[in-house]
LOKEGU-236625 format. One record per residue (C-alpha): residue number from 1; x, y, z. Coordinates in pm, whole numbers. Example, Ala and Ser with C-alpha at 12.3 -4.5 7.8 and 13.67 -1.06 7.14 Angstrom:
2
[node 1 [1230 -450 780]],
[node 2 [1367 -106 714]],
***
This chain:
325
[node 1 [7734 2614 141]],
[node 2 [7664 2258 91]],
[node 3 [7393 2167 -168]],
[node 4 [7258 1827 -39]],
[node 5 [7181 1619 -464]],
[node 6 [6812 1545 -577]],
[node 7 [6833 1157 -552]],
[node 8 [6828 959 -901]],
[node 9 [6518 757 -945]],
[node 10 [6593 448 -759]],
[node 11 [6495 262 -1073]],
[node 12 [6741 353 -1270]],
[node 13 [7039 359 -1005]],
[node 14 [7159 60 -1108]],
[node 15 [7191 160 -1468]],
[node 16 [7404 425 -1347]],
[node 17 [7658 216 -1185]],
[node 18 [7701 17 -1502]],
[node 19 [7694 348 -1671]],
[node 20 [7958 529 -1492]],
[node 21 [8229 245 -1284]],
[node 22 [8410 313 -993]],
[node 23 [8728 350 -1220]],
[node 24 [8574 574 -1479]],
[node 25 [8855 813 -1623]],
[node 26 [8818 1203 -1520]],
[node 27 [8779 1467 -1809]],
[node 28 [9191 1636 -1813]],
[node 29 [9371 1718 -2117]],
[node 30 [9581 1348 -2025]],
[node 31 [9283 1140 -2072]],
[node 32 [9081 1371 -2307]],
[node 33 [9280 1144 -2649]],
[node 34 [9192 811 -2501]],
[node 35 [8820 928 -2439]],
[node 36 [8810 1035 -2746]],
[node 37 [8898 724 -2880]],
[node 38 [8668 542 -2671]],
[node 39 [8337 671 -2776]],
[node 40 [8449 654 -3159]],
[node 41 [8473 291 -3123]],
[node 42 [8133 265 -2899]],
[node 43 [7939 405 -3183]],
[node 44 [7903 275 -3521]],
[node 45 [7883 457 -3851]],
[node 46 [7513 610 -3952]],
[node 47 [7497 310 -4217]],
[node 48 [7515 50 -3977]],
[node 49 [7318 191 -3769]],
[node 50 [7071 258 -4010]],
[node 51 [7078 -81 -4181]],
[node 52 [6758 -238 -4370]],
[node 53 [6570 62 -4255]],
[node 54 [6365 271 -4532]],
[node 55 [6634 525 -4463]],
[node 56 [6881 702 -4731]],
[node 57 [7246 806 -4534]],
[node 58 [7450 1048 -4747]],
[node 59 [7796 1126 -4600]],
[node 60 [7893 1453 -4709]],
[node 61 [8199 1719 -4702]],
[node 62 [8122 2053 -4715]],
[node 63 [8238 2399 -4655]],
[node 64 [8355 2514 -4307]],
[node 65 [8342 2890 -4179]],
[node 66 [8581 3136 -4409]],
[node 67 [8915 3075 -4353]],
[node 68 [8843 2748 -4170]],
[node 69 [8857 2382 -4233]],
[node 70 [8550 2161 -4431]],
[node 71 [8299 2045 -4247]],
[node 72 [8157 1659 -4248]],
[node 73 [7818 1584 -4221]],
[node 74 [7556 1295 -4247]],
[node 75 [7220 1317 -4373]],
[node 76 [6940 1076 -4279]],
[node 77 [6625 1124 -4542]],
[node 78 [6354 909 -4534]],
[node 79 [6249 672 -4857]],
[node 80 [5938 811 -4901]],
[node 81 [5774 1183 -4918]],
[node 82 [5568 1431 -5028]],
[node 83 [5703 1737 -5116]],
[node 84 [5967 1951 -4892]],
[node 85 [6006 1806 -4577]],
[node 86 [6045 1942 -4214]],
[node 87 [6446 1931 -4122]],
[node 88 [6607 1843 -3776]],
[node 89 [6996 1998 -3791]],
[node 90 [7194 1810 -3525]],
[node 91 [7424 1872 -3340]],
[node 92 [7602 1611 -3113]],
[node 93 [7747 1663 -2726]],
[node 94 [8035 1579 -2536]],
[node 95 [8124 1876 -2312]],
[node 96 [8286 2030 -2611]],
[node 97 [8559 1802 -2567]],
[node 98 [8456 1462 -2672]],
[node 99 [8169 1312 -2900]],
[node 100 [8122 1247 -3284]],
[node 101 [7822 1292 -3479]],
[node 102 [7737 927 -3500]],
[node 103 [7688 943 -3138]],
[node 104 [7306 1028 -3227]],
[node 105 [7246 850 -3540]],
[node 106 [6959 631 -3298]],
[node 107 [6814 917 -3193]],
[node 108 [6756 1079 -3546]],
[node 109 [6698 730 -3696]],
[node 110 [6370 745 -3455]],
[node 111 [6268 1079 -3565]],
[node 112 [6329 1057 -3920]],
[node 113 [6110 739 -3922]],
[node 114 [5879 857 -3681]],
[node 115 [5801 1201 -3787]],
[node 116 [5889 1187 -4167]],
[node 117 [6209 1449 -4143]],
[node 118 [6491 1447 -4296]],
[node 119 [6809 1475 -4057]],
[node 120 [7120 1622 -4092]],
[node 121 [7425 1579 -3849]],
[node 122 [7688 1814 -3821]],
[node 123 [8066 1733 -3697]],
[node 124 [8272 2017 -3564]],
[node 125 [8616 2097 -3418]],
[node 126 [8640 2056 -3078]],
[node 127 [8834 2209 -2775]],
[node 128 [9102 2285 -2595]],
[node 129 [9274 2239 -2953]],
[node 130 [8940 2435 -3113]],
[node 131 [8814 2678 -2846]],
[node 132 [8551 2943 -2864]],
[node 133 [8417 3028 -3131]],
[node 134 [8531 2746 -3369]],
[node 135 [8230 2509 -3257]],
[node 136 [7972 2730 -3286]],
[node 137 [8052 2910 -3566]],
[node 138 [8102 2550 -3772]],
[node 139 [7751 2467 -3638]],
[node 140 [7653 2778 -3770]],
[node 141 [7847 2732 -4130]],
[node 142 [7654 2406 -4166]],
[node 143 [7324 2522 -4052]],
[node 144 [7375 2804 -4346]],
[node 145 [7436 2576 -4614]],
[node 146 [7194 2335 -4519]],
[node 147 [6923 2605 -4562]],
[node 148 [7085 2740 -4905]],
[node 149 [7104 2389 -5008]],
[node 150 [6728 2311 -4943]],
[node 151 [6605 2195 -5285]],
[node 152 [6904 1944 -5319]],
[node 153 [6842 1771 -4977]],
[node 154 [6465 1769 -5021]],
[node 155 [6365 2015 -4731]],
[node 156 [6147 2291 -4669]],
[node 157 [6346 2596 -4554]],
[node 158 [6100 2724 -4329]],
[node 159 [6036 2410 -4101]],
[node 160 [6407 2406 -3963]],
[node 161 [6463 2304 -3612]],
[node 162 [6832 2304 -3481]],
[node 163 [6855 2051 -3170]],
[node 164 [7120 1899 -2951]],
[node 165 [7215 1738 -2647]],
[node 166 [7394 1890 -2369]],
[node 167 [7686 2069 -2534]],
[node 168 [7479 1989 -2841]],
[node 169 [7200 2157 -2708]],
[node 170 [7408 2455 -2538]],
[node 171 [7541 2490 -2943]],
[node 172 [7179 2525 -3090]],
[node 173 [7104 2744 -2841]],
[node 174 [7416 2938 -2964]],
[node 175 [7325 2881 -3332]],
[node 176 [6985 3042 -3249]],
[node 177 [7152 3360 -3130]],
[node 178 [7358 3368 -3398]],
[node 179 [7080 3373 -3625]],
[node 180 [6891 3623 -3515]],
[node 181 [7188 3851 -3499]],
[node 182 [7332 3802 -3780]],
[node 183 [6994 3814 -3966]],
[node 184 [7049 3454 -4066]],
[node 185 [6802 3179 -4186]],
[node 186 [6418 3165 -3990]],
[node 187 [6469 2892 -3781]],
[node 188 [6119 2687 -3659]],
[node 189 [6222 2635 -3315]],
[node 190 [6531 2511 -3111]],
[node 191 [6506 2151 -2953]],
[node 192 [6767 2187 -2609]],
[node 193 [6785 1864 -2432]],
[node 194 [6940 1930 -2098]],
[node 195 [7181 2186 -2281]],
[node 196 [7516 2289 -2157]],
[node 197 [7461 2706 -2127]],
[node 198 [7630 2853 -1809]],
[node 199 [8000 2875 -1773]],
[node 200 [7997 3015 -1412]],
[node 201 [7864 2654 -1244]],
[node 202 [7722 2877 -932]],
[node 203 [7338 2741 -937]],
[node 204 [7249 2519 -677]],
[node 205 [7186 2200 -913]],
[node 206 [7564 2307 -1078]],
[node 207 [7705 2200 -690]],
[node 208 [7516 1947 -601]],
[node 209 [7690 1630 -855]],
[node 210 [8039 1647 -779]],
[node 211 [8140 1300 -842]],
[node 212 [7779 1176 -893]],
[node 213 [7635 1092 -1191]],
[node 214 [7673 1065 -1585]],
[node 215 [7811 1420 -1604]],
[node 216 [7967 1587 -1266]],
[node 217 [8064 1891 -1191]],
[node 218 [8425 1846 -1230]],
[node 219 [8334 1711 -1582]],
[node 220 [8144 1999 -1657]],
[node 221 [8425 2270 -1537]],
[node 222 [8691 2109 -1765]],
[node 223 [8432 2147 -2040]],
[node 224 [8404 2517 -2019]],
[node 225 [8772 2541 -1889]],
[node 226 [8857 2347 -2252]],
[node 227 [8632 2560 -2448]],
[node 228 [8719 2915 -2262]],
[node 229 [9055 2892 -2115]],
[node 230 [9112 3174 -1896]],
[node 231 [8792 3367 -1988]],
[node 232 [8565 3110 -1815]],
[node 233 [8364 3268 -1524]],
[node 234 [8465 3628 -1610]],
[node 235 [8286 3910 -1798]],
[node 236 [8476 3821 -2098]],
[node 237 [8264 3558 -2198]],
[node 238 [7990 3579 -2514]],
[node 239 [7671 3424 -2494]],
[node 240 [7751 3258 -2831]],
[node 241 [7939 3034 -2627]],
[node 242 [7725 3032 -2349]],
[node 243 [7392 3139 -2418]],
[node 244 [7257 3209 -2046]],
[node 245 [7525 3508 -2094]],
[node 246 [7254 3680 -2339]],
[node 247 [7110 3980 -2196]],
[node 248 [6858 3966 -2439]],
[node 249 [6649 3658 -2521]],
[node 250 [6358 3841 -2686]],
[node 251 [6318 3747 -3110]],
[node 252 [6408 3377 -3034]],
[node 253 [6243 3093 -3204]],
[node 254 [6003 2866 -3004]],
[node 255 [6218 2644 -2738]],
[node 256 [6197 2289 -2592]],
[node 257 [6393 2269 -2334]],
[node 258 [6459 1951 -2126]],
[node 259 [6655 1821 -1821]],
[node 260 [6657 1582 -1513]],
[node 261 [6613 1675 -1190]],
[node 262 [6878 1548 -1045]],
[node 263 [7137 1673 -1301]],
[node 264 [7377 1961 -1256]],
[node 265 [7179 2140 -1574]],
[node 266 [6856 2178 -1414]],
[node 267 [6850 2524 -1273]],
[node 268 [7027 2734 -1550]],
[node 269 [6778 2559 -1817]],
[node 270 [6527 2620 -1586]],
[node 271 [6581 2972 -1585]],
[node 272 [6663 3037 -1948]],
[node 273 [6303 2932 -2010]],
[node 274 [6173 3165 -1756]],
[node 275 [6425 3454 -1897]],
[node 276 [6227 3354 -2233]],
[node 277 [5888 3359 -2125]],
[node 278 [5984 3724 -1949]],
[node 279 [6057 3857 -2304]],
[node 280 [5708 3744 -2416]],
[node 281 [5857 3473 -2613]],
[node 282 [5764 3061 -2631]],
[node 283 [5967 2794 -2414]],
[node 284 [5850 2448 -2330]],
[node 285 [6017 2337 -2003]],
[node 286 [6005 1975 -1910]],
[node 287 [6206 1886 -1553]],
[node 288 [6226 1516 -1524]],
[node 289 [6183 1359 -1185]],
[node 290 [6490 1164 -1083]],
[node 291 [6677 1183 -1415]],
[node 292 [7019 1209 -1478]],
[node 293 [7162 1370 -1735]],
[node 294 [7188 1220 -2129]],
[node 295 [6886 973 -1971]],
[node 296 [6682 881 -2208]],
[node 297 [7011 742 -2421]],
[node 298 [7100 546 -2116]],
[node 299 [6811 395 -2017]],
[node 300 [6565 448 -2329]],
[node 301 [6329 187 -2144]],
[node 302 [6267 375 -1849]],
[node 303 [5911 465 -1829]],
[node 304 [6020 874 -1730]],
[node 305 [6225 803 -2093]],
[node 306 [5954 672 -2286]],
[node 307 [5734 971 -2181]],
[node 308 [6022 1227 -2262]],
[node 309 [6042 1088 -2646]],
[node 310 [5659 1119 -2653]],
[node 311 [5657 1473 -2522]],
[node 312 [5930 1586 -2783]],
[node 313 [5745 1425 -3041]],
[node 314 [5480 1599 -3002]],
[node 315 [5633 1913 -2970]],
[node 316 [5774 1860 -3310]],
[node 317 [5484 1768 -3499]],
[node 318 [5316 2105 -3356]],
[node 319 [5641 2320 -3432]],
[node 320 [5625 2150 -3773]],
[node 321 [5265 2222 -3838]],
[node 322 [5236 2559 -3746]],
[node 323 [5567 2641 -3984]],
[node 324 [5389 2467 -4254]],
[node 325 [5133 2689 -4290]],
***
């Protein structure tokens, strides 16, 4: 069956074309190097970024996963505090295949400064060279030692909240499960903006962008087929690499979860809130009309994106408060 797309937000079309031309190069293990390459050079390093701002970056090596390599990270901390503060651990998307951490050194710059956080950014190996589970078990190395290294970076273990963006977000997601399983640190609550968490692509929303928009469907099935191989779609897959695989979503700490309407995300975030709620737990679920996905880093002057960084905002201060006291 056909799937007819939820239209983008006139407003905003044009953006897209810019965004995503004519002759934009398809996600295959060919073009996956040059890509690669590509967004490296289209964003600069966390000092740069970061500039005059009251803003300390520390880049920082530290230890990987047993057996595995280092890990690098970068940690924003603001000039000024009081005490332990609240901590946002990062991590970055790009299908799995593609992206580097300073991809969303603007977005944490704006938190740390906003909210008074410190922020720290995790890199980790990517597939097809690095599939499943070397992502999310780096994620979840550098989550660890952030939390046993709390006095040094200035934060207060139990305000943690472990965000991302699409892969990004699928990861935290990941890390979350993880956590709870393996009896790991007390995370504060997970921050998914439109996360990547289904492997099987058979919701509606999953058919309707083949070809259309900032992340298709073709993009997205060379994503899983990267991080999976032959495993994708079947019952061999663990929900630590995609987390809508979980049979059990009960224990969880408090979600935000976030995605455009007109995105092929939208229905399996959609439901892992519901499958949350069911359990009794918390989710936050915020469907943007007429976004695509990664939106409010496209076009951060929309109006829908303006309202989205408010409403996470204030998510975070709450999550923040009520783990403060």
């Amino acid at each position: 069956m056909t799937y007819p797309p939820v239209p983008f937000d006139p407003e905003i079309e044009p953006a897209l074309a810019e965004i995503v031309p004519a002759d934009a190069s398809p996600f295959t293990p060919e073009t996956i190097p040059g890509l690669r390459r590509a967004m490296a050079e289209m964003f600069p390093p966390a000092a740069e970024v970061v500039g005059d701002a009251p803003v300390t970056v520390v880049e920082q090596t530290i230890p990987g996963p047993d057996g595995a390599p280092d890990l690098e990270i970068t940690i924003l901390s603001p000039h000024q505090s009081d005490g332990a503060l609240p901590v946002l651990y990062n991590i970055h998307g790009g299908g799995m295949m593609v992206g580097h951490r300073n991809m969303d050194v603007g977005r944490l710059l704006a938190l740390v400064l906003e909210l008074n956080v410190v922020a720290v950014n995790v890199e980790y190996r990517l597939a097809p060279e690095h599939p499943h589970p070397a992502p999310v078990e780096d994620c979840y190395a550098g989550l660890v030692w952030t939390v046993e290294h709390a006095d040094e970076l200035g934060i207060d273990p139990s305000r943690v909240v472990v965000m991302g963006g699409s892969a990004g977000g699928g990861l935290a997601a990941a890390v979350s499960l993880l956590a709870r399983d393996r009896k790991g640190p007390a995370i504060a609550g997970q921050l998914l903006l439109c996360p990547m968490i289904d492997d099987r692509n058979t919701t509606v929303a999953s058919q309707q962008y083949p070809g259309l928009g900032t992340w298709t469907r073709e993009s997205n099935l060379a994503g899983w087929q990267s991080l999976l191989g032959d495993a994708v779609g079947t019952d061999d897959v663990s929900p630590y690499a995609a987390p809508a695989r979980a049979t059990d979503l009960s224990g969880l700490p408090p979600a935000f979860i976030e995605v455009g309407s007109a995105e092929p995300f939208r229905d399996e975030d959609t439901e892992y809130a519901l499958r949350i709620w069911a359990t009794g737990g918390q989710a936050e679920l915020h469907v943007w009309a007429g976004a695509f996905h990664g939106f409010d880093m496209y076009v951060p002057d929309w109006p829908i994106s303006k309202a989205a960084l408010e409403t996470r905002n204030s998510w975070l201060r709450r999550i923040f408060g009520k783990a403060g006291k």
